[in-house]
N, C-alpha and C positions, 0 to 999 in steps of 0.2 A: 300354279300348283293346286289350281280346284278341283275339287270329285265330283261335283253332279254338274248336271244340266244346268245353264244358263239362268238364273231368277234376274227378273226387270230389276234394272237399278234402279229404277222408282220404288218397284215396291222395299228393295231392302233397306235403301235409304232411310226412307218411312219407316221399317220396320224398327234399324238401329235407335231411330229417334226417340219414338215412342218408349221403347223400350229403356234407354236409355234416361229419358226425362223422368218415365216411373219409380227409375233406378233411385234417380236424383231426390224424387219426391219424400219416397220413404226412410232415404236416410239423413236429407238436410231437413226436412218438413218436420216441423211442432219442436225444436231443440229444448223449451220448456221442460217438456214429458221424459227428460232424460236426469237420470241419479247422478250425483257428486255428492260421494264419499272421499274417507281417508285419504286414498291412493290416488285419485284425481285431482284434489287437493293440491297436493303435496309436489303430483307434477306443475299442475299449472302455476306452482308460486315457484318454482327451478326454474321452468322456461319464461314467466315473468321475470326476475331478477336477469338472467341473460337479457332478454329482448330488451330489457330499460337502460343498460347499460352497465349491467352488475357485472360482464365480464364471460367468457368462456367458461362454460358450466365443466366441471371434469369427473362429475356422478350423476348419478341418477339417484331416483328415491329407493329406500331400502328394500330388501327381497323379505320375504315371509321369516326369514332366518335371521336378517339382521344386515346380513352383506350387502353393500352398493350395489346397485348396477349399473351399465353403462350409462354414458350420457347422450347415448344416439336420441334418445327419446325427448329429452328435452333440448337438444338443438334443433330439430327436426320442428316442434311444439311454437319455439321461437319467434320460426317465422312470421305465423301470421299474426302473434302478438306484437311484432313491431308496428304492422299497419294499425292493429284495433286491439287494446291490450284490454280485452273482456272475452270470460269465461267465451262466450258464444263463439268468439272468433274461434277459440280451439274445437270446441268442437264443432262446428259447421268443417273445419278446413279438415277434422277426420274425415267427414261425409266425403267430402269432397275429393281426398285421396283416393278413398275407396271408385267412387266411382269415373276415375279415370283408369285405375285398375279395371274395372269392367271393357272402358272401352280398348283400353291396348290387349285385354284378353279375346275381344269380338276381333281385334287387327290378327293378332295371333293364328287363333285357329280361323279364319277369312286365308288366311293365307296357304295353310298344309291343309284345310278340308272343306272349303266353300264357303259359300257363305250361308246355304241351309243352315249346316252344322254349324256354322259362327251364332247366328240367330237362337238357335235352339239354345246352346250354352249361352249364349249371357243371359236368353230369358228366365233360366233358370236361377241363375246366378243371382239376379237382377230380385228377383223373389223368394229366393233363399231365407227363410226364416233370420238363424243363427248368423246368418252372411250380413242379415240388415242389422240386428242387436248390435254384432261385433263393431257397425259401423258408425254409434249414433251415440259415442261421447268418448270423453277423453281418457284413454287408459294405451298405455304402449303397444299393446300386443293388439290393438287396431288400426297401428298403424303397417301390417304386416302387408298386406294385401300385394299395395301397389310397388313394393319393391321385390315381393316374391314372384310376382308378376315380372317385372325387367329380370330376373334373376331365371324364369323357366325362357323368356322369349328369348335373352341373350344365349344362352344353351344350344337353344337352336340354330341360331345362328352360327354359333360358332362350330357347335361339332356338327350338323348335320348340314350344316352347309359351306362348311370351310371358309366360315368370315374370321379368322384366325383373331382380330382384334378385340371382338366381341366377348373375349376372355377376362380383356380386362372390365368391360361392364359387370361379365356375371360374377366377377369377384366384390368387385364394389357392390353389386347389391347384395351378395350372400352375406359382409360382413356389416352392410348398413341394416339387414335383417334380423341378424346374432346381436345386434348392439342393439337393436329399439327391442328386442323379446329372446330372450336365452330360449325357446320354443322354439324358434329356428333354427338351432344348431343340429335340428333333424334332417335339416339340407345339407350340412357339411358332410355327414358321409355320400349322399348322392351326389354330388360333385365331384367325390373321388373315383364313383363307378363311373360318373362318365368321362371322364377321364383316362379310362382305365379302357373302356370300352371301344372310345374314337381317339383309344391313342395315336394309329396313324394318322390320323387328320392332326393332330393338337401342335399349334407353335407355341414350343413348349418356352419360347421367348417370353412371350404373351402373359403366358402363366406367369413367371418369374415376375413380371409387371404388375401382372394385375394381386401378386400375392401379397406386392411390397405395398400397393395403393393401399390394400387392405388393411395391412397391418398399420401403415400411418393411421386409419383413421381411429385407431384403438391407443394411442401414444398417448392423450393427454390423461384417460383413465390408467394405464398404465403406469405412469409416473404420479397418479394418486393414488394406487395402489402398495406402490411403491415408498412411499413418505409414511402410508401408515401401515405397513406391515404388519405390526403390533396387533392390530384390529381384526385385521385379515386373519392370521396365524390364531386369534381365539378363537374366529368360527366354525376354522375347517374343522371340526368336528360336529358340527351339528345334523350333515344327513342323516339320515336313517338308514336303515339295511336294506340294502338290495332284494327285490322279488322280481320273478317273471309271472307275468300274466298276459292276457288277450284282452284286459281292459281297452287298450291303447285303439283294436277296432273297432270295441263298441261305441268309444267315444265319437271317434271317424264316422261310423255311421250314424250315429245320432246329430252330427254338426251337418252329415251331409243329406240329411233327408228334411231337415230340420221338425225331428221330434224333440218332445219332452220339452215345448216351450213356456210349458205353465210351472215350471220349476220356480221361475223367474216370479210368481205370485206368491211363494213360500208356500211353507205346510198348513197354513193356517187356512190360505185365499184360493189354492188353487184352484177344490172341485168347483167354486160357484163361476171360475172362469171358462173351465170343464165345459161345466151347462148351458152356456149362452152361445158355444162355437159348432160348426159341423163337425161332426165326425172324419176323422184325416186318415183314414188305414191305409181306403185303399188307394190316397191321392202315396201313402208310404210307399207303399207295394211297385204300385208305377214307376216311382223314382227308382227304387232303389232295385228293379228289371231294368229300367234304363242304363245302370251306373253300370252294374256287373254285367250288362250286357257290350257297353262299350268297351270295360275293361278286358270281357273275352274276347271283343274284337283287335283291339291294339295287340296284343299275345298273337292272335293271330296272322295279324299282318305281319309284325314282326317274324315270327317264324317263317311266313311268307317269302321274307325277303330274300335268301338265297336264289329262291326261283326266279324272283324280279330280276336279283343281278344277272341272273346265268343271260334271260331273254334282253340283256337292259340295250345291249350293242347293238344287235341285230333291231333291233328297233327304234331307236336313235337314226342308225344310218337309212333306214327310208324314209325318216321324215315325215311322220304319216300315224294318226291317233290309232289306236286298235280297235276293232269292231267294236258296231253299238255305242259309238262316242266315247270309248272309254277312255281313260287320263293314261298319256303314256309311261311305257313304264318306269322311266328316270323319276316320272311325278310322283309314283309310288311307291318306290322305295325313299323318297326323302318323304312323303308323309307317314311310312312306315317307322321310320326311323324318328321322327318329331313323336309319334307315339311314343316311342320308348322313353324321350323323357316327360314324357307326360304320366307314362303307367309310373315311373321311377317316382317322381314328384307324388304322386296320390297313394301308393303303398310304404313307401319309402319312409314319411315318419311315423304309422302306424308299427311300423318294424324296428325302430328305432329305440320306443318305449316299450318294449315287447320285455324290454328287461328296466327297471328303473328304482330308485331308491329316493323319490318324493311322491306323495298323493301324486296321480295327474288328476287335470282339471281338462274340461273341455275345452278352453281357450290355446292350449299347447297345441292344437291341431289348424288352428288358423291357415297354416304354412301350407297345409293339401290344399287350400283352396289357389284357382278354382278348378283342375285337376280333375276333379270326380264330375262336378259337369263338360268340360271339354270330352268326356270318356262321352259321359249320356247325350249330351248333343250332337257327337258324332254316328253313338249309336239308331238316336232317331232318325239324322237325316239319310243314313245309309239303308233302315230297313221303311221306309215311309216313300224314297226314289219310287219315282215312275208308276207308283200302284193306284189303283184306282178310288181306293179307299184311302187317300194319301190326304186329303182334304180334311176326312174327319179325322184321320190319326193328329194332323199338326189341330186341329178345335180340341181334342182330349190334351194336348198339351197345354195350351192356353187355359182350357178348363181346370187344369190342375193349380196353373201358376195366379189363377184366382182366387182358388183356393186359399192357398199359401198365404196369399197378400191378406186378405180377409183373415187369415187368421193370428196375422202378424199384427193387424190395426186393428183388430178387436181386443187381443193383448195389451199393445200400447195405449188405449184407450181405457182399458181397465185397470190398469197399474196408475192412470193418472188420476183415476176417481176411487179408488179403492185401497185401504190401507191391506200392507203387505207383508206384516211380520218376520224377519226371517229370509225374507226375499229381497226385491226392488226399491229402492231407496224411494224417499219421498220426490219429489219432482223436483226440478231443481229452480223452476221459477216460482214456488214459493218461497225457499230460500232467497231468493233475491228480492223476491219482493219484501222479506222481513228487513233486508239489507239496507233496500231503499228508503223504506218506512223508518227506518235508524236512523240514518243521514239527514231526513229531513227534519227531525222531533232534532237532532242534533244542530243541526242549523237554526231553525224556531226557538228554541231555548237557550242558545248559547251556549251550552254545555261544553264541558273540558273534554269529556271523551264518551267510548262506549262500551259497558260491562258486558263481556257475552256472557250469561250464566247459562251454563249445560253440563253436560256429563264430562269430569276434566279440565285441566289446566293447562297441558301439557300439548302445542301441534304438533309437536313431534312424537308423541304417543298417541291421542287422546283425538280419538275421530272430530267431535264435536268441533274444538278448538281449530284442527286444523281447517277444516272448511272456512270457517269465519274470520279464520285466520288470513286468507288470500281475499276471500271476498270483499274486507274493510283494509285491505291494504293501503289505501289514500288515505285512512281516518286512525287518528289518534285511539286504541282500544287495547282493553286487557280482559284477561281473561280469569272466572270464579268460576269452581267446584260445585255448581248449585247442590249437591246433593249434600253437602258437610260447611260449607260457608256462606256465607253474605257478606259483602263488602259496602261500606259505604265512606264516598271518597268525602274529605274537604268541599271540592267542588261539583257543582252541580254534573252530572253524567246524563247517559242516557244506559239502559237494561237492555238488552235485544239475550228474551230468555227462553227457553224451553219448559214445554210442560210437564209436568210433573216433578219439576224441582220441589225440595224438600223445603227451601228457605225461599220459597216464592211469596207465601204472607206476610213476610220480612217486608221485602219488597213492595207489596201491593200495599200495607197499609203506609208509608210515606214518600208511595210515586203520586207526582200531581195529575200526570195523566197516563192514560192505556189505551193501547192500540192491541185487538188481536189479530192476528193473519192466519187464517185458519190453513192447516193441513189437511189430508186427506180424510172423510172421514172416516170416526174409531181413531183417529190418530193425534188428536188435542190439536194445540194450535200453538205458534209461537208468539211471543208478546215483547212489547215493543212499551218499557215505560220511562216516564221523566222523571228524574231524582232530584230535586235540590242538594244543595251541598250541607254536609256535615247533617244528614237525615236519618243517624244512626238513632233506632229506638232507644229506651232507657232499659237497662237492666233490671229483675224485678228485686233485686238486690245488689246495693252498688257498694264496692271497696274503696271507704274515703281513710285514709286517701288508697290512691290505685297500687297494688303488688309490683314493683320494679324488679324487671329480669336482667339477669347479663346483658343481653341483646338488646337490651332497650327495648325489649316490650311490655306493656302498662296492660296490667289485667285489672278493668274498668267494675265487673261487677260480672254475677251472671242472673240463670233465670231461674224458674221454679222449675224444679224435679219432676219432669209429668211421664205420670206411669201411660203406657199404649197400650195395654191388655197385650196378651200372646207372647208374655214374658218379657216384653221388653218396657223401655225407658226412656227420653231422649234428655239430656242434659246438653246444656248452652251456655258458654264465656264470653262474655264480651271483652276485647280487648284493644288497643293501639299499638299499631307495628312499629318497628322499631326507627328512628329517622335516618343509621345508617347502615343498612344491612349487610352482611356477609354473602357469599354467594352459597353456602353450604342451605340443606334444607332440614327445617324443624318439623318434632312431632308433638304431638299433646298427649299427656299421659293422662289417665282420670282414672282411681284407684278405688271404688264405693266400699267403703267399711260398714262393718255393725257395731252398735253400743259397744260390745266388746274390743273391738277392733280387729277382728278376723275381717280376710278379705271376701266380699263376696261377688263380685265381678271386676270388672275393667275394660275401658276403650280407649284405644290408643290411634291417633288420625291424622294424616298429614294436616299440617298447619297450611293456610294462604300461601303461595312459594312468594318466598323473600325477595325474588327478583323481581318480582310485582310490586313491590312497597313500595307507596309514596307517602311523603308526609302529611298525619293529618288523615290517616287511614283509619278506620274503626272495621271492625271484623268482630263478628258476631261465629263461631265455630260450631256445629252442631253433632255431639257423638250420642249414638245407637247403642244403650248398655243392655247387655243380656240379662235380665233379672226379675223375677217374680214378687210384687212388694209384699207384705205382711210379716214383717222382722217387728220387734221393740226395736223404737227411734230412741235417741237421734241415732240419724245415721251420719255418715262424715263422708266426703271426697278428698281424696289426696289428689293435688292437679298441679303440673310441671309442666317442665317445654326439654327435650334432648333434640342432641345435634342427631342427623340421620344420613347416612348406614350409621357413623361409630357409634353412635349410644351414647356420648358424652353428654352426660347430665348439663343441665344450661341452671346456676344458681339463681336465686333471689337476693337481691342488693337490698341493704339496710338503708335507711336516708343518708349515711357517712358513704355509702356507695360498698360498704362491705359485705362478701357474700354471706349469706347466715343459714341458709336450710337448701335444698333439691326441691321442695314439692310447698305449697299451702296446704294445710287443714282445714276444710271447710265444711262447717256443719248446715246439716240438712234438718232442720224441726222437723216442716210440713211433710 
C-alpha cells in the first residue's frame, strides 16, 4: 500500500531510529524539570493505593466542578507503580506511552502512504512542541495519545479494509480514551460517521461486541455513581451556558504548530524566555502550509475516489502497476479512504467544540493528535517525490524540526532555572529533595513525625498538602496552615516548611537544626527543621490557670497586640487541643472592643482541624485584624471557639465543669 518510490531499508531503519530515540530523549530525559501539582498529586496517590493493594480504584480525582471522573486514569497509572511505586515511575511510563504512540503512528501511515510520508510525520510529531509538554508528567489527559492512536489505526482496519474484528479494538480504545480524558468524547461522534459512512463494510456483529466491551469497562464507575447519586444530582447544575465560537481551531492550531509555548513561563517570565530563543514565524508558516496543505490533499483524494473505483477492475485484472511506477489503483482508493479517517480525526474535534458550555483549554485537543501531521507528512512527501530540489526540501524540514526541539529545551531549561509565577510549577525534584531531606533529619533525630507547614490543611482542597501528602506517604506526617498556625507536638518532629509562612519565626527560634533546599530563584526555598518535643514558646501573657472549653481545649495565654502599619494587627492564642476530639471543625472568633465597648473589628479563622489533634498538642493561632491603632486604651478582645458550618457557640467550663460564658474578656493595656 506504498506511494513513492522505493527508500533503502537502511536508510529508513536509521531514519525511524534516530528519530525515534530523539522522540524518547525529550520526553523521558531530565523527569526532574517536570511540575507536580494538585491534580498529579492526587492522581498518583489513587493509582498508588490500587498498585499496593488498596483494591480496584472506582473514580478518579475530581473534575474542576466537583464531579468524579473515571477511573481509567488511575488504573491505567497503576501499572507501573506496582514494579516502582515512585512519582518517576509514572511519569517516565507517560513518556513512554507517548512514544510508542509514535511509533505505531510511523506503522500506520508506513502502511497507507510510504514510508517518506511515515518519516516526515513522526518527525514532526517527534518535535512537536505541545506533543512533548503533553508527554512529560503525570496528568490523564497525557495519557491520550497511544490509545487514540489504536483507536485511528483500528478504524482503518476495519472500515477501509474490512478486518470486521478490528471493531471491537476501536471500541475499546474509544472508551479506554473517554475514561482516561472526557476530551475524547470528540471521537464519539466520528465513530458514528464512520460508521455511517462504511456501513456496507461494517459487521455490524462486531459492533454489538465491541459496544458491550466498552461499556463493561465503565461498570465499576458506574455503580459508584450510582451509590452516590446524591452527590451526582447536586452537581448537575454547575455548567455553564452554552456559546458557539471558533475558539476550538485556534486552539487546534496552536497545539498543532506548537505556538504560544512561553505561556507555560506565566505573565510575569515569559518575555525574558521570548529573548533568549529564535524567532519561530516562519518555522509557523511552514507547518502550518504543510498541515492545510495535506489536508487539501486528503479532500482531494477523497473526492478522487469515485474515479479510482470506476478504473479500479480494469486494473486489478491486468495485473500490472500504471505508468511511471504508479501504486495501483486498489492501493489508492484504500489510502484515499484511510484519509478520510484521518481528515475525520483531525477536524472532527475542532467541530465538536464549535459549540460548548465550559472554558476549553488546549489540552482537550490532545485527541487530533497525531492527525494534522500524518496530513503534513503526507503532504511533504508527495509534493518533494522525484524533484530535484527534493534534497533540500526534506534539510528545510529537518531545519524546522530543530528548530522546534531548540525551542522546546530552551523552554524546559528555563522553567528549571527561573521562577514562573503564574505558570510552571517548581520542578519537581526539588520537591523531593525537601522530601528526602525530611526523612533523613527524621531518621537522625528520632522524631515522631513530619509537620508540613504550607498554604493548607486540607489534600483534598489545599494544593500544598496534597503534594506532600503522596510524597511522605511511608512516613508518619500531618499537616499546618503555616499562614494562621503553628503546631508544636509533645514529641520531637521534624518541619518540612515553605517560605513565606507567616508563623515560620515560631518555628525557627526552637528548631535545633535547618536545612534549606533552595527553589528556583526569586522563589525562597523550602526548609527542612528539627523540633524537640513539647518546644512551644511561652505566651507573652499566660492564663493561670488556662480558660477550659467544652471541647476540651485549654487557652494557655497569648501574645502582645503588634500593630503592622497599613491598618492592620496580628493577634496570637496560645492554646492545647483538646485530648478527645469530635470530627466536626472549630473557629476562633476575636471581637477587638474600645474602652467603651463598641466594636471595632474582628477576625474569625479556622482553628488547627481537629482530626489532626494529638495529645499534648500546643498550637499557637495567628489572626490578621483590620484596624488602625490610636483609640484610648484599654482596649479588650472578646475570644471564643464555635462549631463550623452551624455556628454553635462552644462554651467555657468553670472548674465544676460548668458552662458560664461564650467568649473571654481579655484586656489589652499595651
Amino acid at each position: 500500500m506504498r506511494s513513492e518510490e522505493p527508500l533503502s531499508r537502511r536508510v529508513e531503519t536509521l531514519g525511524i531510529v534516530v528519530i525515534l530515540a530523539a522522540a524518547a530523549v525529550l520526553r523521558l530525559g531530565w523527569p526532574g524539570l517536570t511540575e507536580f501539582k494538585a491534580d498529579e498529586a492526587r492522581l498518583l496517590a489513587l493509582a498508588l493505593d490500587m498498585a499496593q493493594g488498596g483494591g480496584l480504584a472506582v473514580r478518579g480525582i475530581s473534575s474542576s466542578v466537583g464531579f468524579p471522573n473515571f477511573p481509567m486514569s488511575v488504573w491505567i497509572y497503576a501499572l507501573p507503580l506496582v514494579v516502582w511505586p515512585h512519582l518517576y515511575a509514572a511519569t517516565l511510563f507517560t513518556g513512554l506511552l507517548n512514544v510508542l504512540a509514535m511509533a505505531a503512528g510511523y506503522w500506520f501511515v508506513r502502511r497507507y502512504w510510504g514510508a517518506k510520508a511515515a518519516l516526515a510525520a513522526t518527525l514532526l510529531l517527534a518535535v512537536s512542541p505541545w506533543a512533548i509538554i503533553y508527554s512529560r508528567k503525570i496528568w490523564a489527559q497525557n495519557l491520550l495519545p497511544l490509545f487514540v492512536m489504536g483507536w485511528g489505526i483500528s478504524a482503518a482496519l476495519a472500515f477501509v479494509e474490512r478486518r470486521g474484528k478490528f471493531i471491537l479494538l476501536h471500541f475499546l480504545c474509544l472508551a479506554i480514551a473517554v475514561q482516561a480524558h472526557l476530551g475524547a468524547i470528540a471521537l464519539v461522534p466520528i465513530t458514528a460517521v464512520y460508521l455511517f459512512i462504511f456501513r456496507r463494510r461494517v459487521d455490524w456483529k462486531w459492533v454489538g461486541i465491541g459496544s458491550l466491551a466498552a461499556g463493561a469497562t465503565a461498570v465499576p464507575f458506574l455503580l459508584y455513581l450510582w451509590q452516590n447519586r446524591g452527590q451526582a444530582a447536586s452537581l448537575s447544575g454547575t455548567v455553564s451556558e452554552s456559546v458557539i465560537s471558533l475558539q476550538s481551531f485556534q486552539l487546534t492550531a496552536t497545539l498543532s504548530l506548537g505556538a504560544n509555548i512561553h505561556s507555560l513561563a506565566g505573565p510575569e517570565a515569559f518575555a525574558a524566555y521570548l529573548a533568549q530563543t529564535p524567532g519561530m514565524t516562519a518555522v509557523y508558516w511552514l507547518w502550518a502550509a504543510l498541515i492545510l496543505g495535506g489536508v487539501g490533499m486528503l479532500i482531494y483524494d477523497w473526492r478522487s475516489k469515485k474515479e479510482i473505483s470506476t478504473n479500479q477492475q480494469r486494473t486489478e485484472n491486468r495485473k500490472q502497476k500504471t505508468i511511471n511506477n504508479q501504486r495501483p489503483a486498489s492501493s489508492a482508493r484504500v489510502s484515499a479512504e484511510a484519509g478520510v479517517i484521518v481528515l475525520l480525526w483531525l477536524l472532527g474535534p475542532a467541530l465538536f467544540f464549535v459549540w460548548h458550555n465550559t472554558p476549553l483549554f488546549l489540552h482537550y485537543f490532545i485527541a487530533s493528535l497525531p492527525a494534522q501531521y500524518v496530513a503534513a507528512g503526507l503532504f511533504a512527501a508527495r509534493i518533494l517525490r522525484g524533484r530535484g530540489w527534493a534534497a533540500w526540501g526534506w534539510a528545510g524540514l529537518g531545519g524546522t524540526a530543530v528548530l522546534q526541539t531548540w525551542a522546546f529545551v530552551s523552554l524546559l531549561f528555563f522553567l528549571g532555572q527561573t521562577a514562573t509565577p503564574g505558570g510552571f510549577g517548581a520542578p519537581v525534584e526539588r520537591q523531593l529533595a525537601a522530601v528526602e531531606q525530611a526523612k533523613t533529619t527524621l531518621a537522625e533525630t528520632n522524631a515522631a513525625e513530619i509537620l508540613v507547614v504550607g498554604a493548607g490543611e486540607s489534600p483534598r482542597v489545599d494544593e500544598f498538602p496534597a503534594v506532600y501528602d503522596v510524597l511522605l506517604r511511608d512516613v508518619p506526617h500531618r499537616f499546618v496552615d503555616g499562614s494562621r498556625s503553628a503546631l508544636f507536638p509533645a514529641q520531637p518532629s521534624v518541619i518540612l516548611l515553605a517560605d513565606g509562612m507567616a508563623t515560620m519565626d515560631l518555628y525557627a527560634k526552637t528548631a535545633v537544626s535547618h536545612t534549606e533546599i533552595p527553589l528556583r530563584p526569586g522563589e525562597g526555598s523550602l526548609h527542612i527543621m528539627a523540633l524537640p518535643g513539647s518546644a512551644a514558646p511561652t505566651p507573652d501573657t499566660i492564663f493561670d490557670p488556662p480558660y477550659l472549653l467544652a471541647n476540651w481545649v485549654n487557652l494557655l495565654g497569648h501574645d502582645a497586640l503588634q500593630t503592622m502599619g497599613e491598618g492592620t494587627a496580628v493577634w496570637q492564642i496560645h492554646w492545647r487541643t483538646g485530648d478527645n476530639p469530635d470530627p466536626a471543625s472549630y473557629q476562633f472568633f476575636n471581637h477587638l472592643l474600645d474602652h467603651q465597648g463598641q466594636r471595632l473589628t474582628q477576625a474569625d479563622a479556622a482553628a488547627f482541624s481537629p482530626a489532626q489533634w494529638r495529645a499534648g498538642d500546643v498550637v499557637v493561632s495567628r489572626f490578621v485584624l483590620e484596624w488602625e491603632d490610636g483609640g484610648e486604651r484599654p482596649y479588650a478582645i472578646h475570644t471564643g471557639m464555635y462549631r463550623y458550618p452551624s455556628l454553635e457557640p462552644i462554651p467555657f467550663l468553670d472548674v465544676a465543669g460548668n458552662p458560664y460564658a461564650e467568649y473571654e474578656a481579655i484586656k489589652i493595656e499595651d
